[in-house]
ROTILUM-73449 format. One record per residue: x, y, z of N, C-alpha, C in turn; residue in three letters; residue number from 1. Coordinates in steps of 0.02 Angstrom, whole numbers. Example, Ala and Ser with C-alpha at 12.3 -4.5 7.8 and 13.67 -1.06 7.14 Angstrom:
ROTILUM-73449
<rec><n_u>660</n_u><n_v>-284</n_v><n_w>390</n_w><ca_u>615</ca_u><ca_v>-225</ca_v><ca_w>390</ca_w><c_u>660</c_u><c_v>-165</c_v><c_w>390</c_w><residu>ala</residu><num>1</num></rec>
<rec><n_u>642</n_u><n_v>-112</n_v><n_w>354</n_w><ca_u>684</ca_u><ca_v>-53</ca_v><ca_w>357</ca_w><c_u>645</c_u><c_v>2</c_v><c_w>394</c_w><residu>ser</residu><num>2</num></rec>
This chain:
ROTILUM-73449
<rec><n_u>350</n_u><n_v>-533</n_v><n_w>98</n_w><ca_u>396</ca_u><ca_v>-476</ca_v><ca_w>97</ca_w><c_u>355</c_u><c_v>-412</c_v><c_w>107</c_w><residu>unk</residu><num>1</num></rec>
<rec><n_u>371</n_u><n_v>-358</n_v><n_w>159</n_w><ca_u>333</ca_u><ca_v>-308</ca_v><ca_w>171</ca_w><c_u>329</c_u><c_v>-250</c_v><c_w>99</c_w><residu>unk</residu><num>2</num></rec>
<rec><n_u>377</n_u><n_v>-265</n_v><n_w>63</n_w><ca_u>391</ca_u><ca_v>-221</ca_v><ca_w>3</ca_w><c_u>327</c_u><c_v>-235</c_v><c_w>-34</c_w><residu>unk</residu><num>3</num></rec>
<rec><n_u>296</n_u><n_v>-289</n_v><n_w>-53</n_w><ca_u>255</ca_u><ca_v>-321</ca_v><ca_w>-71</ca_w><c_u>179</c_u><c_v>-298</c_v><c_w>-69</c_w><residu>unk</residu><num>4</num></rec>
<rec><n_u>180</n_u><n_v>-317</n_v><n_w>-1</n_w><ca_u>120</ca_u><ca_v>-288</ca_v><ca_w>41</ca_w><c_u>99</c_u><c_v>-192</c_v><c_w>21</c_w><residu>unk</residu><num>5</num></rec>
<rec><n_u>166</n_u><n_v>-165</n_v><n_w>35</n_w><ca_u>169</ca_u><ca_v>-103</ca_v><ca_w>-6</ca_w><c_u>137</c_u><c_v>-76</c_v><c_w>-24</c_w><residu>unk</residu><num>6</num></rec>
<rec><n_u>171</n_u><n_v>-117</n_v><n_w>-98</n_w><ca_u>141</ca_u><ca_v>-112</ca_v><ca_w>-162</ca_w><c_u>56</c_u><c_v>-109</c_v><c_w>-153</c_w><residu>unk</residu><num>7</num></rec>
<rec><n_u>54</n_u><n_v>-183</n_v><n_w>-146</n_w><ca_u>-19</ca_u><ca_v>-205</ca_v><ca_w>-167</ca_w><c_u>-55</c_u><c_v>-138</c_v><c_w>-125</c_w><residu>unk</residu><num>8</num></rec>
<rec><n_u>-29</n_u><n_v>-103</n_v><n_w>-68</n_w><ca_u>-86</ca_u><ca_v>-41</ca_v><ca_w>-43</ca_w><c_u>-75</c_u><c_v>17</c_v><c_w>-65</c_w><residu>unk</residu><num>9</num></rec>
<rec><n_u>-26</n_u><n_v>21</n_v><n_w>-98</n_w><ca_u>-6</ca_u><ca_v>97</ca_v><ca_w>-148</ca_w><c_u>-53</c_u><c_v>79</c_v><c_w>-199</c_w><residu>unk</residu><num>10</num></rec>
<rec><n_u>-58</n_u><n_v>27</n_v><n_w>-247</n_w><ca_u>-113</ca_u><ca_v>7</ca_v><ca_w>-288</ca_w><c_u>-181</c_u><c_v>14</c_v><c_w>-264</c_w><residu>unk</residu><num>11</num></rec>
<rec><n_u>-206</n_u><n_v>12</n_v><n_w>-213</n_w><ca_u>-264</ca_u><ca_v>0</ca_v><ca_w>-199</ca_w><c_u>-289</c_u><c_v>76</c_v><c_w>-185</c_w><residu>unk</residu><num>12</num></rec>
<rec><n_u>-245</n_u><n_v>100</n_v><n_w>-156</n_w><ca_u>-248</ca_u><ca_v>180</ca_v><ca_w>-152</ca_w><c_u>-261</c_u><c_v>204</c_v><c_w>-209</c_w><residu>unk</residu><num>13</num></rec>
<rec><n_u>-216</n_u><n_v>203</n_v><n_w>-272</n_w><ca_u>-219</ca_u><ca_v>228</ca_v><ca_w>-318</ca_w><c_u>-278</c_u><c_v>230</c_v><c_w>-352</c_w><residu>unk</residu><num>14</num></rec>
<rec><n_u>-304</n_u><n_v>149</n_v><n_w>-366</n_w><ca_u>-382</ca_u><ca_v>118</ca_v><ca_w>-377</ca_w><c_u>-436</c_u><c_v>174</c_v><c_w>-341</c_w><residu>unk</residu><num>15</num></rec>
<rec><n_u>-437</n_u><n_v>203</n_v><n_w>-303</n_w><ca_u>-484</ca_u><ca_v>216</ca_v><ca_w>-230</ca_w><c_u>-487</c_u><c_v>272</c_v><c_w>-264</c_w><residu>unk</residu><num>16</num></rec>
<rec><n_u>-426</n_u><n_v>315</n_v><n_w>-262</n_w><ca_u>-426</ca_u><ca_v>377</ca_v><ca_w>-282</ca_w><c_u>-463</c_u><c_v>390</c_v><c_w>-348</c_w><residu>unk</residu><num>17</num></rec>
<rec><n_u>-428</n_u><n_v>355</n_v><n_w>-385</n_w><ca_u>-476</ca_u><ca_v>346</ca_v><ca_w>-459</ca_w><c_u>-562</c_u><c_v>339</c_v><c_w>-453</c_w><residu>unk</residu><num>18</num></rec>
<rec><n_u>-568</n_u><n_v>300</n_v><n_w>-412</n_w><ca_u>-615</ca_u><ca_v>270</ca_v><ca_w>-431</ca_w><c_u>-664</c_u><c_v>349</c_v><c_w>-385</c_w><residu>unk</residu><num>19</num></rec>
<rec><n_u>-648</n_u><n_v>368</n_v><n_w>-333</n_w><ca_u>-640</ca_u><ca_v>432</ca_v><ca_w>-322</ca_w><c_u>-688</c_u><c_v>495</c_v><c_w>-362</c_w><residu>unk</residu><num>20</num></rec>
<rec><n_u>-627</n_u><n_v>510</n_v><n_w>-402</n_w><ca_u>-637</ca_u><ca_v>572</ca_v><ca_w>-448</ca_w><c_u>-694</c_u><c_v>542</c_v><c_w>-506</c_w><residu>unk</residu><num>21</num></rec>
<rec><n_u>-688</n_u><n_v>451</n_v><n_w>-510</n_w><ca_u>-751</ca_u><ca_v>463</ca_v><ca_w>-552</ca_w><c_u>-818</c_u><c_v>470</c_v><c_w>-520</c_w><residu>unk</residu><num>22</num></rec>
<rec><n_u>-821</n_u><n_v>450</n_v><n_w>-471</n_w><ca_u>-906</ca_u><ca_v>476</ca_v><ca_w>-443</ca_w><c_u>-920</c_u><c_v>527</c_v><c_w>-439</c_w><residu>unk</residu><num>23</num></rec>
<rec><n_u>-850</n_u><n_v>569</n_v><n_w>-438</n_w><ca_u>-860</ca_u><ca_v>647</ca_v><ca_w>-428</ca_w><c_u>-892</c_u><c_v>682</c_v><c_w>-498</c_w><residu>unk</residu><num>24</num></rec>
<rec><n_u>-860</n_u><n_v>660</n_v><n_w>-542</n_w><ca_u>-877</ca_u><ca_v>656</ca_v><ca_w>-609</ca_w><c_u>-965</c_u><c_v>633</c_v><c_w>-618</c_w><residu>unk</residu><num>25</num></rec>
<rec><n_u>-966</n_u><n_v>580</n_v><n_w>-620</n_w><ca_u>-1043</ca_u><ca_v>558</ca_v><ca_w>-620</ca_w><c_u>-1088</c_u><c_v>610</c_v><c_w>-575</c_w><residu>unk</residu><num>26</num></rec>
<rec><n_u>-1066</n_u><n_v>622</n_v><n_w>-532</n_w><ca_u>-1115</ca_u><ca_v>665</ca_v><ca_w>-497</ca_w><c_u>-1131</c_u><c_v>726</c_v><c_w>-518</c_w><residu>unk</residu><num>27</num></rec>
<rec><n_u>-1054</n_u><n_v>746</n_v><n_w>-545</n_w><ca_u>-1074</ca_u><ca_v>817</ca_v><ca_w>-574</ca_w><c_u>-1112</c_u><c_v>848</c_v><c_w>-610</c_w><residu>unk</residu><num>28</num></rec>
<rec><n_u>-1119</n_u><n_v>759</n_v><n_w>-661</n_w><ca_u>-1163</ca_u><ca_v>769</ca_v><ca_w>-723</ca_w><c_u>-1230</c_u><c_v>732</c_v><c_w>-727</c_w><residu>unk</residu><num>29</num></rec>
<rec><n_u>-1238</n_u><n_v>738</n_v><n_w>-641</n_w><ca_u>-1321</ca_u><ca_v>692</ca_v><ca_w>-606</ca_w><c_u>-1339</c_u><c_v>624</c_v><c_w>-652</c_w><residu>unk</residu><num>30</num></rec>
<rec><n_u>-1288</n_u><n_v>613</n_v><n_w>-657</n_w><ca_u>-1299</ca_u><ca_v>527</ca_v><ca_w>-652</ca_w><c_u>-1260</c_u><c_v>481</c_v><c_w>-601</c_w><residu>unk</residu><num>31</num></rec>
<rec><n_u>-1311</n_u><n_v>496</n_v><n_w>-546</n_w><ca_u>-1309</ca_u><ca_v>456</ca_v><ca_w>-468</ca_w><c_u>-1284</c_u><c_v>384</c_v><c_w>-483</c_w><residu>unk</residu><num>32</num></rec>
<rec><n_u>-1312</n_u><n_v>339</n_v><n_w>-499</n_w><ca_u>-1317</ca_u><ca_v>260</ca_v><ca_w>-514</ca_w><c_u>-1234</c_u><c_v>265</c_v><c_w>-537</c_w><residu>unk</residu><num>33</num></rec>
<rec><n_u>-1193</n_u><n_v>283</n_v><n_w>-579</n_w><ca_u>-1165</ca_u><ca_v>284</ca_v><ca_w>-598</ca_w><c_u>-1109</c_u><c_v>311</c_v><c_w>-536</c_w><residu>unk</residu><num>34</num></rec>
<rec><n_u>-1106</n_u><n_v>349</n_v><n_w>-514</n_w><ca_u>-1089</ca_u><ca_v>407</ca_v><ca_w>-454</ca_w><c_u>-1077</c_u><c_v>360</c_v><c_w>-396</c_w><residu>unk</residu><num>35</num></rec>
<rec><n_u>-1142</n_u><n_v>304</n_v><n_w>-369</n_w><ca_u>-1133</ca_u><ca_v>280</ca_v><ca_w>-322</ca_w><c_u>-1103</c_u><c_v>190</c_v><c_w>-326</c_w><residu>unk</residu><num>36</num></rec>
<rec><n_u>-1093</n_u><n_v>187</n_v><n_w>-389</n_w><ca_u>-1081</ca_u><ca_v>139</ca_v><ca_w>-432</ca_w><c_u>-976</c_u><c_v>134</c_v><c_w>-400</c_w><residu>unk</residu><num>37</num></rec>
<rec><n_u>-958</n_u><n_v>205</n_v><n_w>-427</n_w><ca_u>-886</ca_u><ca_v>193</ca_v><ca_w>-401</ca_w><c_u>-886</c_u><c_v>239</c_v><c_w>-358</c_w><residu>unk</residu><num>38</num></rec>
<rec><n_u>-921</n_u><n_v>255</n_v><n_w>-305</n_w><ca_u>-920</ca_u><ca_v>275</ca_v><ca_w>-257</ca_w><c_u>-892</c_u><c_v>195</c_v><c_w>-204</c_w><residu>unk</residu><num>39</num></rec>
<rec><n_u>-945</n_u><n_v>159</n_v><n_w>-237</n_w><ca_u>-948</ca_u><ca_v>95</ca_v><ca_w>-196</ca_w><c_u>-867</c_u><c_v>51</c_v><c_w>-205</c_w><residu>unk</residu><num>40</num></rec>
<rec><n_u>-856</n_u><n_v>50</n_v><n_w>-274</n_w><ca_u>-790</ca_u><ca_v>41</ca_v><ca_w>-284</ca_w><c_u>-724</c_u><c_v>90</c_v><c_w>-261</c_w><residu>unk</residu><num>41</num></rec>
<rec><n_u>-719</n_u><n_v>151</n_v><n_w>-228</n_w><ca_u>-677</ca_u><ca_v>172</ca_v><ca_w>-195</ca_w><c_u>-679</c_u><c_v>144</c_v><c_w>-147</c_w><residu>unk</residu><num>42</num></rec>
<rec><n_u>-752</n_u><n_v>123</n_v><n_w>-110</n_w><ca_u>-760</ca_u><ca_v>108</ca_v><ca_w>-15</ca_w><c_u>-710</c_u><c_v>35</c_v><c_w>-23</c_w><residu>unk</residu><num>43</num></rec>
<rec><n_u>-719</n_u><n_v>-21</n_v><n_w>-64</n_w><ca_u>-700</ca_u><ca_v>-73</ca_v><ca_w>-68</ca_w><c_u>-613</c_u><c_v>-72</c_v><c_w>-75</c_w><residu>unk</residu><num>44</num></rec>
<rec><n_u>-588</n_u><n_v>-11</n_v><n_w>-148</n_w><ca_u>-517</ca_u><ca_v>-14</ca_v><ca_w>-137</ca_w><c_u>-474</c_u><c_v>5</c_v><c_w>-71</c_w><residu>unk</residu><num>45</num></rec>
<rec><n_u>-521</n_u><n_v>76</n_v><n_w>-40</n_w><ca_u>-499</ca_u><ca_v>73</ca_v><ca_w>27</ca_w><c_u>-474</c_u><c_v>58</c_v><c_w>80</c_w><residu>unk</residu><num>46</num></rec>
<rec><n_u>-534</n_u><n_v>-6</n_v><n_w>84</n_w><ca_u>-524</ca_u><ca_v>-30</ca_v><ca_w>128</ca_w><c_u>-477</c_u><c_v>-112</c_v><c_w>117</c_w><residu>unk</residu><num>47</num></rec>
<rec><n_u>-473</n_u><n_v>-101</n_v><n_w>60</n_w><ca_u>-429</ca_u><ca_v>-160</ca_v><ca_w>56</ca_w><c_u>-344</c_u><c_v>-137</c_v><c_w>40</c_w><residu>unk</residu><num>48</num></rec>
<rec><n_u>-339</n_u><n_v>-79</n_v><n_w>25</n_w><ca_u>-280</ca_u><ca_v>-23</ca_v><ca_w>42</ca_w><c_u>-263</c_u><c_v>-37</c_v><c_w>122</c_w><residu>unk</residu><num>49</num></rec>
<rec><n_u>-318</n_u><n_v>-21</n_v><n_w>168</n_w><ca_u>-307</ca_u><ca_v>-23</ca_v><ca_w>234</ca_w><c_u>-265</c_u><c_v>-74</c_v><c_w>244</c_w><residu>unk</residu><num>50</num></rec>
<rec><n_u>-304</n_u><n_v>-117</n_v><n_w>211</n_w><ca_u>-305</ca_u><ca_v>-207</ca_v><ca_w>261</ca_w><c_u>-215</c_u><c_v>-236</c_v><c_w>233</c_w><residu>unk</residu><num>51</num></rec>
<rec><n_u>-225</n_u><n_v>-198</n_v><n_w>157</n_w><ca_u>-127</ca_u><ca_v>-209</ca_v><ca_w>120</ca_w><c_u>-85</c_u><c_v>-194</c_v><c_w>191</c_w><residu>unk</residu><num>52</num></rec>
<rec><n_u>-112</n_u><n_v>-116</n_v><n_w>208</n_w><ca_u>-51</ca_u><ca_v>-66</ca_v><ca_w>241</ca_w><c_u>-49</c_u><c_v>-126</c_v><c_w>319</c_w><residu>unk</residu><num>53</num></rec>
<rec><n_u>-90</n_u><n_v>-122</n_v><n_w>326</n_w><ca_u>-95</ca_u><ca_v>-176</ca_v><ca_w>405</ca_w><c_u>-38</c_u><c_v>-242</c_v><c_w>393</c_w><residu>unk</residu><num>54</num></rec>
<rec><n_u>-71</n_u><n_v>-258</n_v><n_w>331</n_w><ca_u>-15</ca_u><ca_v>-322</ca_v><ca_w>331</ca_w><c_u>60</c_u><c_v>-315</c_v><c_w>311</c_w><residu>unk</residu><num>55</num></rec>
<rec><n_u>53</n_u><n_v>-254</n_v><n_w>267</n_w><ca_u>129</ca_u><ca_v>-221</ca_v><ca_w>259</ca_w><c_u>162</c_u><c_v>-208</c_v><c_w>333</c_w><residu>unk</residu><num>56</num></rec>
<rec><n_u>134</n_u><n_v>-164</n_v><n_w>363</n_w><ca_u>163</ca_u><ca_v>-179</ca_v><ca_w>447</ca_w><c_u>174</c_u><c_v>-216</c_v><c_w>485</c_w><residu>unk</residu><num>57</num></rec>
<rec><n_u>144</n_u><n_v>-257</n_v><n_w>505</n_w><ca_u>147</ca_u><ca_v>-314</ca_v><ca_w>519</ca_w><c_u>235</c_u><c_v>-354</c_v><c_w>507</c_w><residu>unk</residu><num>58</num></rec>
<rec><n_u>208</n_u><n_v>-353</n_v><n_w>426</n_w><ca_u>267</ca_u><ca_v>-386</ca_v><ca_w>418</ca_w><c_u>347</c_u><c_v>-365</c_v><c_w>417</c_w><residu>unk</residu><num>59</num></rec>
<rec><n_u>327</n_u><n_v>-303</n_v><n_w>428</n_w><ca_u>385</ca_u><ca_v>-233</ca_v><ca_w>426</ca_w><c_u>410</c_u><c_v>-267</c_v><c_w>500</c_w><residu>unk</residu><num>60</num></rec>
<rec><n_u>364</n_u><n_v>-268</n_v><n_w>561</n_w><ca_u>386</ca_u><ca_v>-274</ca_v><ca_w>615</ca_w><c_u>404</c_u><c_v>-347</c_v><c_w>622</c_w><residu>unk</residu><num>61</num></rec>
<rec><n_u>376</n_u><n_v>-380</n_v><n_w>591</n_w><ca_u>420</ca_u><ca_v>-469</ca_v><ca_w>617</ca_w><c_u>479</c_u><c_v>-474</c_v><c_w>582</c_w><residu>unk</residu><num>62</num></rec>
<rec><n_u>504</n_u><n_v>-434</n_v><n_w>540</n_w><ca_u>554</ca_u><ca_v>-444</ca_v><ca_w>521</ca_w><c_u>623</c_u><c_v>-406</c_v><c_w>537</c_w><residu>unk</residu><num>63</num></rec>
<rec><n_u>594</n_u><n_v>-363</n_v><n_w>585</n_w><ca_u>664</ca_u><ca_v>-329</ca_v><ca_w>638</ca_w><c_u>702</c_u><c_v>-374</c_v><c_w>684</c_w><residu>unk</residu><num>64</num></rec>
């Protein structure tokens, strides 16, 4: 169900974003390791946000 798919990339977004403002955080307060720690975990929710929204479409369109 594309509703589904959605979801799971509104979540992953959300994750990303979060995960986001904390490296921003870590960095502020020069602890890098930490900083690039969920830096690395935004790149990952991202792109698996992407890969949700792709399959959310997808299935948006086979089902017209």
């Amino acid at each position: 169900m594309p509703k589904d798919a959605h979801n799971k990339a509104a979540e992953h977004h959300e994750n990303a974003a979060k995960s986001h403002k904390l490296a921003a955080e870590h960095h502020g307060k020069g602890d890098h390791t930490k900083g690039r720690e969920e830096s690395s975990k935004a790149k990952t929710h991202s792109k698996t946000a992407h890969d949700h929204s792709e399959m959310a479409d997808d299935k948006s369109r086979a089902a017209k």
